[in-house]
C-alpha positions as CSV (number, residue, x, y, z in Angstrom):
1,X,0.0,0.0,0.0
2,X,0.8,3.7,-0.3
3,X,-0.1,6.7,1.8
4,X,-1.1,9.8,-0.6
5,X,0.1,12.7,-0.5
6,X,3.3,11.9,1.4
7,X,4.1,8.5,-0.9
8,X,5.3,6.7,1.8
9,X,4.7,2.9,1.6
10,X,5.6,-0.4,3.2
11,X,5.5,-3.5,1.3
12,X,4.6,-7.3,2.3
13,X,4.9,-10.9,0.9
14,X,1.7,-12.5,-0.1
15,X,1.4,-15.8,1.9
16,X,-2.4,-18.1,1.0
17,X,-4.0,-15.2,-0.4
18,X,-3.0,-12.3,2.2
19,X,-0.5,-10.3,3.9
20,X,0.2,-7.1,5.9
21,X,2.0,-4.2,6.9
22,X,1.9,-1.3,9.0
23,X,2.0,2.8,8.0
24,X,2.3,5.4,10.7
25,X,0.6,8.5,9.1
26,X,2.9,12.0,9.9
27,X,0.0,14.4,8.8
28,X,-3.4,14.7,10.0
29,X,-6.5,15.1,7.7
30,X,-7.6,12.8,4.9
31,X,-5.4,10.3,3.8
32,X,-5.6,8.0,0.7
33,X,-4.5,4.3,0.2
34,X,-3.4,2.6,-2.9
35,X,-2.8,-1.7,-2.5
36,X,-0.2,-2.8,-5.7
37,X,0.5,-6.2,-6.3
38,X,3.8,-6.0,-8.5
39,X,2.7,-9.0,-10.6
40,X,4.4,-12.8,-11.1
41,X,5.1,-15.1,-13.5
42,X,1.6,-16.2,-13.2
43,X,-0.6,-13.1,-12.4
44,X,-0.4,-9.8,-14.2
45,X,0.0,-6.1,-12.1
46,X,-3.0,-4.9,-10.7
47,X,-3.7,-1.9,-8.8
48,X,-6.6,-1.5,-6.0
49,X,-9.3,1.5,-6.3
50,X,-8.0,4.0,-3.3
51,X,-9.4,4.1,-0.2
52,X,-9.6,7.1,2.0
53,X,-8.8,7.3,5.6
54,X,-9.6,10.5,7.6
55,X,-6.6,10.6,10.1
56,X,-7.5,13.1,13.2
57,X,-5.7,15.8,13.9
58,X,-5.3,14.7,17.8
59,X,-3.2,16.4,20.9
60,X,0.3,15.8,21.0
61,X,0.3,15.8,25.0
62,X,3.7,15.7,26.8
63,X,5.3,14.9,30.8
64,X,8.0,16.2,32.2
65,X,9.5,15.4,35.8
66,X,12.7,16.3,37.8
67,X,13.6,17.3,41.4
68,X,17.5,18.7,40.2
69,X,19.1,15.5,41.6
70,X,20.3,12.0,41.2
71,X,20.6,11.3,44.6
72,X,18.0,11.3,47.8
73,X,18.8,10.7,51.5
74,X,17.1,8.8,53.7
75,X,14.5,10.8,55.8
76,X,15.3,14.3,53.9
77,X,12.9,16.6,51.8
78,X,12.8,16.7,48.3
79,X,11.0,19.0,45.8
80,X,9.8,17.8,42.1
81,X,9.1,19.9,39.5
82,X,6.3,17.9,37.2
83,X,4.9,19.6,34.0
84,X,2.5,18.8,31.4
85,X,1.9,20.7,28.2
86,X,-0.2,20.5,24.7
87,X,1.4,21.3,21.2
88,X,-1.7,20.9,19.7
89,X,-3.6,21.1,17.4
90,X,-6.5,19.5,18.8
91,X,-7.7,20.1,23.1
92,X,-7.5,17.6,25.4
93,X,-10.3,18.6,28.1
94,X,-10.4,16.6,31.4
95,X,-7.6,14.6,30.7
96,X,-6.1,12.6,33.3
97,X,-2.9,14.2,35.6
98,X,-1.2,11.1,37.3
99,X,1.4,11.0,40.0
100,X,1.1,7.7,42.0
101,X,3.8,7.5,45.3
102,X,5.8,5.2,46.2
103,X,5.9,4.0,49.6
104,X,9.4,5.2,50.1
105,X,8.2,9.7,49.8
106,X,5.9,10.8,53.1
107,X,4.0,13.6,53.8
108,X,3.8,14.7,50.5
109,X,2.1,18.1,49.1
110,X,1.6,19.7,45.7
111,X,0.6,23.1,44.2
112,X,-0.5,23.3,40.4
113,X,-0.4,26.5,38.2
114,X,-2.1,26.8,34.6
115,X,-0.9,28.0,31.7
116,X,-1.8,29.0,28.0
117,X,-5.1,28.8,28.8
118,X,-4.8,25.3,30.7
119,X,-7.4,24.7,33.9
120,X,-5.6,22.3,36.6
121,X,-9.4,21.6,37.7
122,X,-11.2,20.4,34.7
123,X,-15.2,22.2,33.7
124,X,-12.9,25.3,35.4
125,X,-12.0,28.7,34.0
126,X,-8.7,29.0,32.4
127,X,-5.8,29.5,34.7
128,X,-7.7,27.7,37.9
129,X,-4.9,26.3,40.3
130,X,-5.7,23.8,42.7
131,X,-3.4,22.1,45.4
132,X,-3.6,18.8,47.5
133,X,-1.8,16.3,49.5
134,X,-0.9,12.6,48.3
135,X,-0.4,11.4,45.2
136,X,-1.4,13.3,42.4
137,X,-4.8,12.0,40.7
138,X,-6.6,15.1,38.7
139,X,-9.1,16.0,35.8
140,X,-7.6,19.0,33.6
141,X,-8.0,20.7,30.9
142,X,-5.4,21.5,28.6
143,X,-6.2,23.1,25.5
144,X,-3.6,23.5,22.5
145,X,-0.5,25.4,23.8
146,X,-1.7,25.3,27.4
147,X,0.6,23.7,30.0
148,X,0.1,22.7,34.0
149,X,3.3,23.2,36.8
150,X,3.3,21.0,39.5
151,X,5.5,21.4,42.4
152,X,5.2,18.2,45.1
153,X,7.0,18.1,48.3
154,X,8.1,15.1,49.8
155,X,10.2,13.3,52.2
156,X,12.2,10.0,51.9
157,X,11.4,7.5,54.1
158,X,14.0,6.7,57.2
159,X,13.8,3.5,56.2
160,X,14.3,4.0,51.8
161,X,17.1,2.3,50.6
162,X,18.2,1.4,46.8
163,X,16.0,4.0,44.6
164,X,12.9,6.0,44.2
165,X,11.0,6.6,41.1
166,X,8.7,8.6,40.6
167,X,6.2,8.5,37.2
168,X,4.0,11.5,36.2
169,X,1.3,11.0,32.9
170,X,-1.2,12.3,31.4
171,X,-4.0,10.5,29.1
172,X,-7.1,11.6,27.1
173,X,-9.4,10.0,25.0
174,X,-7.9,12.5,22.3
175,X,-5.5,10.5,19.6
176,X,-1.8,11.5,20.1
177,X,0.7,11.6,17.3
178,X,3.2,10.7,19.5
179,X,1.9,9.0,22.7
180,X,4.9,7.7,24.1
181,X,5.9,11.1,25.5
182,X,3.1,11.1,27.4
183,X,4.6,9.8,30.7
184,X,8.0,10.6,32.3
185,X,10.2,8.8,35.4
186,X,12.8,10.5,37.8
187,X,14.3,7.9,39.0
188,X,17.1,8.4,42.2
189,X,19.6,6.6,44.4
190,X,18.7,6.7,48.1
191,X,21.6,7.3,50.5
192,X,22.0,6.8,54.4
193,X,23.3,8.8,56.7
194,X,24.3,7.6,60.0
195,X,24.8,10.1,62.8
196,X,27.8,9.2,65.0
197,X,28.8,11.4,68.5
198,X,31.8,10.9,70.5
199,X,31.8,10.8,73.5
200,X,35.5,11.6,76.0
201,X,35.8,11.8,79.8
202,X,38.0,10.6,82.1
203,X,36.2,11.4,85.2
204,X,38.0,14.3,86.8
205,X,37.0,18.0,86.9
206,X,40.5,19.1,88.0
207,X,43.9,18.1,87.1
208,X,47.1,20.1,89.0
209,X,49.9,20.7,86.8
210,X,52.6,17.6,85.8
211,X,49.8,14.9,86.7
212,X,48.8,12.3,84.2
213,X,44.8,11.3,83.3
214,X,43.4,8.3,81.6
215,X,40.5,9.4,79.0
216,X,37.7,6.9,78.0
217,X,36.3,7.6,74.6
218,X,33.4,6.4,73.2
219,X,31.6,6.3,69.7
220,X,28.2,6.8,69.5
């Protein structure tokens, strides 16, 4: 087959009658397809009638996270910065926000600022912010060009060890041109810090000059 009026094409091996193949359109808006069967030493060319495909424009919906770091200690804050945007062309109203927690970030609390015409409370006028505690689970609307700015605060468990990821996405019922940019990971090493005091007496609170002392010293 071949996709008018870009010409690009993928071809197949006809196996008891049939085959397949698979084209990704690049452009939006109607589409048509052409089947050619090059023709054997038994069968002539031939050339199907086209067929039209209407291909929708969509929202082309990106994620974004980071918290500036690759590394997280045990029992500390951190701060992510999570953002969602829409190139376009088409809306995406009351998509889905996602930011599920691990059990390894407490106490956790988020603010969200619109953008471009983006609502971070879905049915709401443009610009609406909204804020909450937990893991982030919200309607939105994001129109073309509009974007959403999380900020989530957090702690790292006392008891983390190895890593913490954390995934933010975004869906809609809207088609995406390139969906796989619609979720992002910040993923980072956990570190532990042990605090250690010492501890040094040797049980006198006066000592006259020349005289000798025995200190006991302990680490805590």
């Amino acid at each position: 087959p071949s996709a008018a009026p870009s010409g690009a094409s993928c071809m197949t091996t006809l196996s008891a009658g049939s085959g397949s193949c698979q084209l990704v359109f690049a452009g939006s808006g109607d589409q048509l397809l052409t089947a050619n069967f090059a023709g054997d030493a038994n069968f002539a060319e031939s050339t199907s009638a086209p067929e039209a495909h209407a291909v929708p424009d969509g929202a082309d919906l990106v994620a974004s996270i980071d918290n500036g770091t690759s590394m997280l200690t045990a029992g500390l804050p951190t701060a992510y910065q999570i953002d969602f945007s829409n190139a376009g062309p088409d809306a995406a109203m009351a998509a889905d926000a996602s930011v599920p927690l691990p059990a390894s970030l407490t106490g956790a609390a988020w603010t969200c600022t619109a953008g471009g015409g983006a609502s971070c409370v879905a049915g709401s006028p443009a610009g609406s912010p909204s804020s909450g505690t937990g893991a982030i689970a919200a309607s939105v609307d994001l129109p073309a060009g509009g974007n959403l700015a999380y900020q989530l605060d957090a702690t790292v468990a006392a008891s983390a060890q190895g890593s913490v990821e954390l995934t933010a996405s975004i869906a809609s019922a809207v088609p995406d041109p390139s969906p796989a940019d619609r979720s992002a990971s910040d993923n980072d090493a956990v570190q532990r810090v042990v605090a250690l005091s010492i501890v040094k007496i040797n049980g006198c609170d006066f000592l006259p000059g020349g005289a000798t002392t025995t200190y006991s010293i302990d680490v805590l």
